[in-house]
C-alpha positions in Angstrom: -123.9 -89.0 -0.8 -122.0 -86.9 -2.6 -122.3 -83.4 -1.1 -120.6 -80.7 -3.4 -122.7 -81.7 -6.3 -125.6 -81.6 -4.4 -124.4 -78.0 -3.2 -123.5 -76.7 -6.8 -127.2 -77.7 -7.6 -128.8 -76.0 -5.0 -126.9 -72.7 -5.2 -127.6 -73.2 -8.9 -131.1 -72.8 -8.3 -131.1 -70.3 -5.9 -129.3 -67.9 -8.7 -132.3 -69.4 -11.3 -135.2 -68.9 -9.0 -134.1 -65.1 -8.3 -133.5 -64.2 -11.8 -137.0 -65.2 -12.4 -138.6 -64.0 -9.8 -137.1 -60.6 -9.4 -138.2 -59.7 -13.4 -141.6 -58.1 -13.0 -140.2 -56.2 -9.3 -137.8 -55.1 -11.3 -139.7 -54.1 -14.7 -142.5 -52.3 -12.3 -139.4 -50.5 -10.6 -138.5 -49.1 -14.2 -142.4 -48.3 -15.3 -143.1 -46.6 -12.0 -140.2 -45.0 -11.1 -141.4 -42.1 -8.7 -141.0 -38.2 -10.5 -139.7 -35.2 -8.4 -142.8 -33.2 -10.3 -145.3 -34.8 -10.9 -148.6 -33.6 -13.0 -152.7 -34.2 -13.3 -151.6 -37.2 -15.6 -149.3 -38.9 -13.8 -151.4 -42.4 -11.9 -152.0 -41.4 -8.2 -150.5 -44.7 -7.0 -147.2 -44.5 -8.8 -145.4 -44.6 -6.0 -147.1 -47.3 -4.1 -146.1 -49.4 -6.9 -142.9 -48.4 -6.5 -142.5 -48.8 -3.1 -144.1 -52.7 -3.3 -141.9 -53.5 -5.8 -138.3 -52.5 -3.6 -140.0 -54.2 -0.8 -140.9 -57.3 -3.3 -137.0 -57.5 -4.1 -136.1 -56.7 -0.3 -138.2 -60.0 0.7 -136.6 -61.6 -2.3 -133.3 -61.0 -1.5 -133.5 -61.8 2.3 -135.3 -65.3 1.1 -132.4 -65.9 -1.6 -129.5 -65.5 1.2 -131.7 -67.4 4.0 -131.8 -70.6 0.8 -127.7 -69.8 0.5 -127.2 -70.2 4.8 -129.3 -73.3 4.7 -127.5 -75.0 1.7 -123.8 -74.1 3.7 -125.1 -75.8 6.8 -126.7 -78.7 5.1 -123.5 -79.8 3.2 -121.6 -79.0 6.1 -123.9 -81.8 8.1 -123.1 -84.1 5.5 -119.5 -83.3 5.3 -119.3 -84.2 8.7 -121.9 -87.7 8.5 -119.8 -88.6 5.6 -116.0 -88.0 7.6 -117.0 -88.9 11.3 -120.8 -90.8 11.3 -124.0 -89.3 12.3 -123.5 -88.7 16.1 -121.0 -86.4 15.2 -123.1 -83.6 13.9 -123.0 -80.8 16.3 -126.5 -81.0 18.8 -125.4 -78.2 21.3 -127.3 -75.1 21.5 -126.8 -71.7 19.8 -124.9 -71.2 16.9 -125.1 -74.3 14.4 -122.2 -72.5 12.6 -119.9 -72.0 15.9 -120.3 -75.7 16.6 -119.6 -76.6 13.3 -116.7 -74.6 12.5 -115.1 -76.0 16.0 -115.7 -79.3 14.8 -113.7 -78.7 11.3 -110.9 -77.3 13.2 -110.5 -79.7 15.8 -111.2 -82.9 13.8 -109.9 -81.6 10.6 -107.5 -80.3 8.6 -109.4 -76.8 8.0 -107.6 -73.5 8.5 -109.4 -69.8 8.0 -105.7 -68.8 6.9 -105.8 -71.6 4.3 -109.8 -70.8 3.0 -110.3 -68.7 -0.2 -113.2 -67.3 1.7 -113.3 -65.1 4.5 -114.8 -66.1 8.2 -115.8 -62.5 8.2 -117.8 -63.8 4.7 -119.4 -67.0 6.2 -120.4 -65.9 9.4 -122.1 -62.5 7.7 -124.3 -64.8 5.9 -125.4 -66.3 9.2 -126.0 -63.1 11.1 -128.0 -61.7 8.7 -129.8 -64.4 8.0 -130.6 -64.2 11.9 -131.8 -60.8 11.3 -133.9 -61.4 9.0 -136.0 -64.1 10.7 -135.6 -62.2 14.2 -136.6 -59.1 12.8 -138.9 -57.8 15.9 -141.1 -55.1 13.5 -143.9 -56.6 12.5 -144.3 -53.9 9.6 -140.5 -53.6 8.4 -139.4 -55.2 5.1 -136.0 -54.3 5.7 -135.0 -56.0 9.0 -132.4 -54.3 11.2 -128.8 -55.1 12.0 -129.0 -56.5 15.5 -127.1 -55.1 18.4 -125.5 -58.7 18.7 -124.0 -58.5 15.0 -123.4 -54.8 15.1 -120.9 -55.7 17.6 -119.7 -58.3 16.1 -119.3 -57.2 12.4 -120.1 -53.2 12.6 -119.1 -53.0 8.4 -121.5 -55.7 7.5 -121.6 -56.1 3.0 -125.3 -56.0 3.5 -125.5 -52.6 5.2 -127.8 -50.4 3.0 -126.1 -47.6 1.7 -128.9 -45.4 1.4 -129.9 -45.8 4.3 -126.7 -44.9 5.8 -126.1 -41.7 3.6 -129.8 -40.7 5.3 -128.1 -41.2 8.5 -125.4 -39.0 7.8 -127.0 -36.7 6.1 -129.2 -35.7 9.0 -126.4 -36.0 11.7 -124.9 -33.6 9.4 -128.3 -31.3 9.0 -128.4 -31.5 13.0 -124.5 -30.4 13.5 -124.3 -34.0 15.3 -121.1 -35.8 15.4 -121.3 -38.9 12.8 -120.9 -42.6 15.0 -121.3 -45.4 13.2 -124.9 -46.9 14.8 -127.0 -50.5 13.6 -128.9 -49.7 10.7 -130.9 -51.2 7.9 -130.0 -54.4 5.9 -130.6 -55.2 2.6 -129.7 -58.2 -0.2 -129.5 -57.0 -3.8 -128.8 -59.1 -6.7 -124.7 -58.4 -6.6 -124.8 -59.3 -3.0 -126.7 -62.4 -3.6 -124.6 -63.3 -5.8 -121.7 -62.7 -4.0 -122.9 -64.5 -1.3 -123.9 -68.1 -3.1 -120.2 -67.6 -5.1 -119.1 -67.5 -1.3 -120.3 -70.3 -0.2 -119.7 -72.8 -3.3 -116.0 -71.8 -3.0 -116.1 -72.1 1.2 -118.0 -75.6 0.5 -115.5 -76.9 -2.5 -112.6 -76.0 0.2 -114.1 -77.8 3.2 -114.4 -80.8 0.6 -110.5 -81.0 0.2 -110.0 -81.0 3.9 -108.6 -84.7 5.7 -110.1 -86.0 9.0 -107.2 -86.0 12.0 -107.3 -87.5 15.3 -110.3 -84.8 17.9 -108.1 -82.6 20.4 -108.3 -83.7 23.7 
């Protein structure tokens, strides 16, 4: 099977499907944008409109980068049944990108140093993705940054700013001392973006890379 083309098509359609589907959230966001004074004329549910069109594009954008993490990790399982066989797709627990970046660097040629893309990019993909799916309020459509990838990756890309200037702006208001804390996450269209450019150059790298003989 041949993997990166299947991978370019996939990412291909994940940019198509959100350009489509993000056109009316984003032409209600411009017809309903909420008014700091508003008047007898003005509809009463304005900014409900508003607020279900962000959280239309919030859902949108979480489902977009969720699509990207699945297409790395399916061509990375068939990287691997293509180089080594089938019963050398990773089946321990935890992490399916832990186990399968130990197998690329202990059965391949594949170096971070050597990768046009970041580990720091990859594995952000993956933790938020985890957020999203783990997300524990039931009500929230904008899941939190878990404790788990706070620690591991405090600056995450998809930290939302605004939410973070709120943050600061009331620690400020309170005469608090300003520590960076897990806040809100959020995927817009440059991050997206971003992200599936990411992974097709992560992807066309691992393609380059030559089997060697497993550590012992």
């Amino acid at each position: 099977m041949d993997a990166l083309p299947a991978l370019d098509s996939q990412l291909d359609f994940i940019r198509s499907f959100y350009f489509t589907a993000a056109t009316p959230f984003e032409t209600l966001l411009r017809q309903c944008t909420p008014r700091y004074e508003t008047s007898d004329k003005e509809p009463p549910d304005e900014f409900e409109k508003w607020q279900e069109a962000r959280k239309g594009l919030e859902v949108l954008g979480q489902f977009g980068l969720t699509l990207v993490q699945k297409a790395i990790l399916d061509y990375l399982r068939v990287f691997v049944i293509d180089k080594f066989g089938p019963d050398a797709v990773p089946k321990q627990k935890g992490s399916a990108f832990l186990n399968y970046e130990k197998l690329l660097l202990n059965r391949t040629t594949f170096r971070w140093e050597d990768s046009p893309v970041s580990r720091n990019w990859i594995e952000q993909i993956n933790l938020c993705r985890n957020d999203f799916i783990h997300e524990s309020e039931i009500d929230s459509s904008q899941p939190h940054q878990s404790a788990e990838h706070f620690q591991k990756q405090p600056a995450s890309p998809f930290n939302d700013p605004l939410d973070r200037a709120v943050r600061m702006a009331f620690a400020k208001a309170n005469a608090e001392e300003w520590r960076e804390t897990p806040g809100l996450l959020t995927v817009s269209r440059y991050d997206l973006f971003c992200a599936i450019k990411a992974a097709r150059r992560f992807c066309a790298f691992v393609e380059t890379q030559k089997a060697q003989t497993a550590k012992g």
